[in-house]
N, C-alpha and C positions, 0 to 999 in steps of 0.2 A: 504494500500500500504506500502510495507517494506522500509523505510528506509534506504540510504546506507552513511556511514562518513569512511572519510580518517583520520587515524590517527599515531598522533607519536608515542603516550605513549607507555610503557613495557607491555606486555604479562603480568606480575608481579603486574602492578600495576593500570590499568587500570578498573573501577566499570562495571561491567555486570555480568548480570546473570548466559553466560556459557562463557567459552573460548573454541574456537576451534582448535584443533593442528592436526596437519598433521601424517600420519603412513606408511612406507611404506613394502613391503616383501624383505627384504635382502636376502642373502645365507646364512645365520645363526638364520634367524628369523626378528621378526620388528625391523624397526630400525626409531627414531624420526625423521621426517626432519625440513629439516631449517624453522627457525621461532619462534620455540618452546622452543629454548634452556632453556629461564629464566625457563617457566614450568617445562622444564625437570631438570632444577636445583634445582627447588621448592620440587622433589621427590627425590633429589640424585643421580639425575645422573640415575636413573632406573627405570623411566617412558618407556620406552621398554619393562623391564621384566616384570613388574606389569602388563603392556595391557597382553605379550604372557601369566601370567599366569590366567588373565581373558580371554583365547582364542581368542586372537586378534591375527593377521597372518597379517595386513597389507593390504590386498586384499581390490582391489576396490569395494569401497562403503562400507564395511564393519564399522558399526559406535559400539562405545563404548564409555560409561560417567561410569564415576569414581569420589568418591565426591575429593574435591580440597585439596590439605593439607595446613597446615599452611602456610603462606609468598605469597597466590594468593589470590587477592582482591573478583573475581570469583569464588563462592562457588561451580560450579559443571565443570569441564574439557570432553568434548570431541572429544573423537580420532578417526577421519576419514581416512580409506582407500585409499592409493592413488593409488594402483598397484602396482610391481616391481618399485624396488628404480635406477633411470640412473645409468648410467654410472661413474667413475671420469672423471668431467669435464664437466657434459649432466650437463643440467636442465630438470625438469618436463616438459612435454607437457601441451601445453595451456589445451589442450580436459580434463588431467587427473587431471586437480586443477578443470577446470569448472563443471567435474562428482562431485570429492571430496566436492566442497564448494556446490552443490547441495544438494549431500546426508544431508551432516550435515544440512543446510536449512531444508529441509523437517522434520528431526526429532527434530525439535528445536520447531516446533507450538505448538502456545500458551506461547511462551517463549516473554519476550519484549524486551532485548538486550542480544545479543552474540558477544565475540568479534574474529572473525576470526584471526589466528597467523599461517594461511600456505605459504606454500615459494613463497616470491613474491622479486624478484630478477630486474625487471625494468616494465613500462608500461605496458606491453603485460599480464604479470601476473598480474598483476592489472586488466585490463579489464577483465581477465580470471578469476580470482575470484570473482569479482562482478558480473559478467553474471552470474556464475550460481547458486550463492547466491542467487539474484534475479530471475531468473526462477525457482528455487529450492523452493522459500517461497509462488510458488503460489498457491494458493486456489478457491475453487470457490464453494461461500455457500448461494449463492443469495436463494435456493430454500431448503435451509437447516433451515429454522428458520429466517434468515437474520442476517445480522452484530448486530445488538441490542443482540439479544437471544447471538451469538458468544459472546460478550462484556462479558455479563453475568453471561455465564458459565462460558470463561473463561480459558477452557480446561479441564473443571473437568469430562468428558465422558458424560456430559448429554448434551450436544450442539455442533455445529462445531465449532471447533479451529480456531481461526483466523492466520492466517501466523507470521513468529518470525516477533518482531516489527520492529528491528533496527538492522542493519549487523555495525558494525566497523570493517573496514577493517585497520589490524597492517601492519606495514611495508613500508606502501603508506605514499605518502608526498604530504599533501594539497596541498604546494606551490611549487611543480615541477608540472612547465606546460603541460610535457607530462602527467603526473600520473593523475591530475586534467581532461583532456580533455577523458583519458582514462575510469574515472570514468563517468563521462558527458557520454560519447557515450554508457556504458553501462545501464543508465538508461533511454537512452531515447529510445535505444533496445527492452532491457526488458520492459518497459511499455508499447508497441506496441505489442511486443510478447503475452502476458499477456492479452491486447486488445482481439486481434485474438482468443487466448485460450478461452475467456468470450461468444465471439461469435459461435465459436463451440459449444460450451458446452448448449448454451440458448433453451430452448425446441421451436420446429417448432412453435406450436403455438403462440410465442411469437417474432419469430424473422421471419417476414416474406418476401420478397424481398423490401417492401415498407418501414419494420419499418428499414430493414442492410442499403438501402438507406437513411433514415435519420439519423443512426448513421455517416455514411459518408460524408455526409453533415455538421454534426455538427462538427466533428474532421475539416473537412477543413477548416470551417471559423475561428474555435481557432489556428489552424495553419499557416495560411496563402496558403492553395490550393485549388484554383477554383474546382468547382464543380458541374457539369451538370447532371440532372438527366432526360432520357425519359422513360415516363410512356408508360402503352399500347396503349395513341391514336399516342401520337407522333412515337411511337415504328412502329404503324399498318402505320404510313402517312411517314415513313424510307423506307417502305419495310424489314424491317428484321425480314421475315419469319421464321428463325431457333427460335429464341428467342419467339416469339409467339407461335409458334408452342409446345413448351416443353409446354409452360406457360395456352395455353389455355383451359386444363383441371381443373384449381382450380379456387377458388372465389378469393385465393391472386392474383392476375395482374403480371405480370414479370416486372422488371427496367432493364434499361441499364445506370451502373454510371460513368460517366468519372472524373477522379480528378488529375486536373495539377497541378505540384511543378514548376516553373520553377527557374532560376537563371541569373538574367544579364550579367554572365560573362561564361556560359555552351556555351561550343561546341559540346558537343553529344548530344543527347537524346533519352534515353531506353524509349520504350514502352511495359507495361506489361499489361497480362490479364490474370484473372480468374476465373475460373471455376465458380458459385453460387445459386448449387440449393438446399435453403432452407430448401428443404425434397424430395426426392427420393424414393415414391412409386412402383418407375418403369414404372408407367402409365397404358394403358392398360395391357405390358408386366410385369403385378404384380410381384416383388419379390415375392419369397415363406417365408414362417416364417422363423426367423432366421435371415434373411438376410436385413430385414428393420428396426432392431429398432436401430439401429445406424446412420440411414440417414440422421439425422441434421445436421451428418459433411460432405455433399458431398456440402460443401460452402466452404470448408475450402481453395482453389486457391484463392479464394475471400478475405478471410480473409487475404490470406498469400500478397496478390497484395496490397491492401488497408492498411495494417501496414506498409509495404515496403514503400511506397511514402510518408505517415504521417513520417515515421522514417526519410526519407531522407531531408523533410522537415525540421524535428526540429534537423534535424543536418548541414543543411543551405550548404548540398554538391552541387560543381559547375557540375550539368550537371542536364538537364531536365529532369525526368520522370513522365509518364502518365500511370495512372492504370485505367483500364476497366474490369468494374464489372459487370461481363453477370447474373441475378438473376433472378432465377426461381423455381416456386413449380412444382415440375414435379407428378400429380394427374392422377387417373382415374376417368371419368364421361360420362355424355353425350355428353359434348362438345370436349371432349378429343382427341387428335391425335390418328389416328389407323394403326395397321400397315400394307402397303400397301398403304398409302398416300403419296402424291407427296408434298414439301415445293419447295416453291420458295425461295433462301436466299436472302440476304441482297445484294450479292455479282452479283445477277444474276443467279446462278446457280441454280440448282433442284437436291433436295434430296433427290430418296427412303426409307421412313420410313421402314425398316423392323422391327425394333426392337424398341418399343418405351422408354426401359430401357436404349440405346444405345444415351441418349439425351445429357452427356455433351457434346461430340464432336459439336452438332447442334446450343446451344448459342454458345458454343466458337469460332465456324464457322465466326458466325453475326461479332462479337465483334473482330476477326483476319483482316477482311476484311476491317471492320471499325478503327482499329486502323494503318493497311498498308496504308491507302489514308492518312494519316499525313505523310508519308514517314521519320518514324526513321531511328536512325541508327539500332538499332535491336530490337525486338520482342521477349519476353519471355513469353509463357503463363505454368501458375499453374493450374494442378488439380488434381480429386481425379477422374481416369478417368477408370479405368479399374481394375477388380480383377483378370485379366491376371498377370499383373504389378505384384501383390502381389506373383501370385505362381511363379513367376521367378525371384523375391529379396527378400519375404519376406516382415513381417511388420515393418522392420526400414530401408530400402533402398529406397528411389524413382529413378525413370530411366530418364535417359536424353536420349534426338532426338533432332536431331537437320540437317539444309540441310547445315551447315555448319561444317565441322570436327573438324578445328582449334578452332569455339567456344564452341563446343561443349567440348572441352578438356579442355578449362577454364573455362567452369562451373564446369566442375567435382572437377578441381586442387581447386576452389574458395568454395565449398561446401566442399571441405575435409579441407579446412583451418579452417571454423569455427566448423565444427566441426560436420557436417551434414553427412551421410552416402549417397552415389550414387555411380552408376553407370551409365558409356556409355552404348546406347542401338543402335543398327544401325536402318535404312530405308530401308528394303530390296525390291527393285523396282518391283520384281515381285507378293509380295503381294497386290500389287495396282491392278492386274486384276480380283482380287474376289468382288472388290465393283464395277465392271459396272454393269448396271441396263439397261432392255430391256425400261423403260420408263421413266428415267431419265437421268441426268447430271452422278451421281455418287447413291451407295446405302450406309446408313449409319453401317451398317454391311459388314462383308469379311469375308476369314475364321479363324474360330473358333482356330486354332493353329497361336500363336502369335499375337494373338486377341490385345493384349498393343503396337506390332510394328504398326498395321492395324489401329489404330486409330490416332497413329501420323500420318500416312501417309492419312488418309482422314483430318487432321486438316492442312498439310503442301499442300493441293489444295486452301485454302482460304488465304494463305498468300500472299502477293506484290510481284510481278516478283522484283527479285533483292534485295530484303530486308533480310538481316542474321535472324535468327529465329529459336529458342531453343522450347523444349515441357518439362516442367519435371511432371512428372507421380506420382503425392506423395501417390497413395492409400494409402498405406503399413504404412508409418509412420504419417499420418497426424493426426489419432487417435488412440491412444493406452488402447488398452481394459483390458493391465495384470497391474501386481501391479506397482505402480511407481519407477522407478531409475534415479540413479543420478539426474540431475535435470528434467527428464520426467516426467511429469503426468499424472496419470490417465484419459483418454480422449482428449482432444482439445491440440495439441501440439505445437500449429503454425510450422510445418515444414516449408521448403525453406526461413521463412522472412530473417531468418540470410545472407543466400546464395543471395538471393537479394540484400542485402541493402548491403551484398561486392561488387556484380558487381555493383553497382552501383555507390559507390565509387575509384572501379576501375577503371571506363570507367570516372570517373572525372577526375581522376590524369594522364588519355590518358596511362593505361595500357594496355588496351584493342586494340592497335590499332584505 
């Protein structure tokens, strides 16, 4: 785990391995930004020309190291990308420090301290640079040899790199309360984050609904969140047939996890659910090749719900939330759901199977219905629900639905703040008459065009007459299969945690209404 220290000392004077300085694309070329001056003094004033004549442009993400000259304590200097340089009078955006201290992160493994020198101008930038410093240094080498072998090598190409040790963040002030609390929240974020990414990333075999329910468990008793787990009898003695249903074609069992934060002094309380099926064969409606070896992340709502309330937890926010973790192996067998079969939900209702690959919608069903009889104030459920989703945003957007508009507009506003990519997606009432079914309640399939609106609109049937309730759709970005940027990584991303654990500090401070 990386490391992160606030500190006073000079760019100049300061012992670590690199220093990192900030670059940005001027109208005349790069030009240093704040933070960096002593650096830039250490070269004469022409640490600019040197980057542009090592074809540095400033462009985001764009990194370059150059050995240090005399007068810096740090032997090698690296210059990171920030994008276009503001305005006179702008600062940086939060988003373009936490790509920036990202990129440099990533290319620093196997390094044991650096000390970050980009412009951090009050708190905000503070938390912006340590997020993505911290996202940025994550790795994940469990199946790589293990941390030992990593230790070992070292980083010499014959093992995995272990992530840079230690970020010293220049510019921040230990002893200013806000910069202090700012750092605080960043890593108990990114630890969480990180979590989730570890979960994604774990092979099915290993991570099966019974063993994510024990990680669950374990993080709540260290943090202080109740936590309830029903296995398949208590599951089968519920009634909630959606969740058995997916669940009862594999030897792993499905759970349903509940885990309470609450707070003595909370007057809202968000209730969240997601998505978590462990692996996604599609069931008898087999994926075709191609399209299953990445199904260990159709957990990943799961992941994003269950870091969300740990986060919210060890950041001791006043308002209640409760995440519910629908977890299932969605297999093909003899026991298997078929399609054409009728489920009875949790809710009462009857579900035609048409499609048995169409399975998150049916735990998240159970698990909607079941979280509306606590009667929150609103309902947010995560998942990884449709590859509609993806051809209508793309792999770094997820879609917001929602039966409410006005909340629906502060999810968006709230995931652009930190720095997550969404859009609004409507409900359009008349694709709701492609799911009646001559022999059920509703059919878990409709048509085929806007196949991502048809699924909110079958999950917005299970939710509490009267209760606000958001859908966000994260196919697209939850796993990322091209090269890493900024601070994304290759595979398990944890989308939406960020975007949660905002509202959820906003619905503390009663911004939310």
């Amino acid at each position: 785990m990386t490391a992160l220290t606030l500190s006073t000392a000079g760019a100049a004077t300061l012992r670590a391995d690199v220093i990192v300085v900030g670059v940005a694309k001027g109208a005349g070329g790069p030009v240093v930004a704040p933070g960096a001056e002593a650096v830039d003094q250490a070269f004469d004033g022409k640490l600019a020309a040197v980057l542009e004549t090592l074809g540095a442009s400033g462009a985001e993400g764009e990194v370059t190291k150059l050995p240090a000259p005399s007068g810096l304590k740090a032997p090698v200097v690296l210059a990171v990308g920030l994008g276009s340089a503001p305005g006179k009078d702008e600062a940086y955006a939060s988003e373009a420090l936490r790509r920036a201290a990202g990129s440099a992160s990533r290319a620093l493994s196997g390094t044991k301290k650096a000390a970050f020198a980009l412009p951090v101008e009050d708190a905000e930038d503070v938390e912006a640079v340590a997020e993505g410093a911290l996202l940025g240094a994550y790795a994940f080498t469990v199946y790589l040899g293990g941390e030992k072998s990593a230790k070992k090598n070292g980083g010499n190409g014959n093992g995995p790199k272990l992530p840079l040790g230690e970020v010293a963040l220049l510019g921040a002030k230990p002893r200013d309360k806000a910069h202090k609390a700012a750092a605080d929240r960043a890593i108990a974020l990114t630890d969480e984050v990180n979590r989730a990414r570890d979960l994604i990333n774990t092979p099915p075999n290993d991570l099966t609904p019974e063993a994510f329910a024990a990680v669950a468990a374990a993080a709540g008793k260290e943090h202080g969140v109740k936590v309830q787990v029903l296995d398949e009898k208590a599951l089968a003695k519920g009634g909630f047939g959606g969740i058995l249903g997916v669940g009862q074609g594999s030897v792993n069992p499905p759970r349903l996890v509940k885990l309470a934060y609450t707070h003595p002094e909370a007057e809202k309380t968000l209730a969240l659910v997601g998505k978590g099926i462990t692996y996604d064969s599609g069931g008898i409606s087999l994926k075709p090749p191609g399209h299953n070896e990445t199904m260990k992340c159709d957990m990943s709502g799961a992941a994003a719900v269950f870091a969300a309330v740990i986060t919210a937890a060890r950041l001791g926010l006043r308002v209640n939330v409760t995440g519910w973790l629908a977890l299932a192996e969605n297999m093909p067998s003899g026991s298997a759901t078929r399609p054409g079969d009728v489920l009875r939900m949790y809710s009462g209702k009857t579900v035609e199977v048409l499609n048995t690959d169409a399975e998150g919608r049916l735990v998240l069903a159970d698990a909607l219905t079941r979280a509306s009889e606590e009667n929150p104030d609103a309902i947010v459920d995560v998942a990884t629900l449709t590859g509609a989703m993806i051809l209508a945003l793309g792999n770094r957007t997820f879609g917001i639905m929602s039966n409410d508009d006005a909340f629906r507009t502060s999810l968006h506003e709230i995931a652009g703040e930190v720095g997550e990519a969404s859009w609004p997606m409507p409900l359009p009432a008349d694709l709701r008459k492609g799911m009646d079914s001559p022999t059920a309640d509703i059919a878990n399939m409709g048509e085929r065009m806007g196949g991502g609106l048809v699924a909110g609109l079958f999950l917005k049937e299970f939710v509490g007459e009267g209760i606000t309730w958001a859908h966000l759709d994260i196919a697209g970005p939850a796993f990322h299969e091209g090269a890493p940027f900024g601070y994304t990584p290759k595979g398990g991303t944890g989308s939406a945690i960020r975007t949660l654990v905002r509202l959820a500090e906003r619905t503390a401070a009663g911004d939310l209404g």
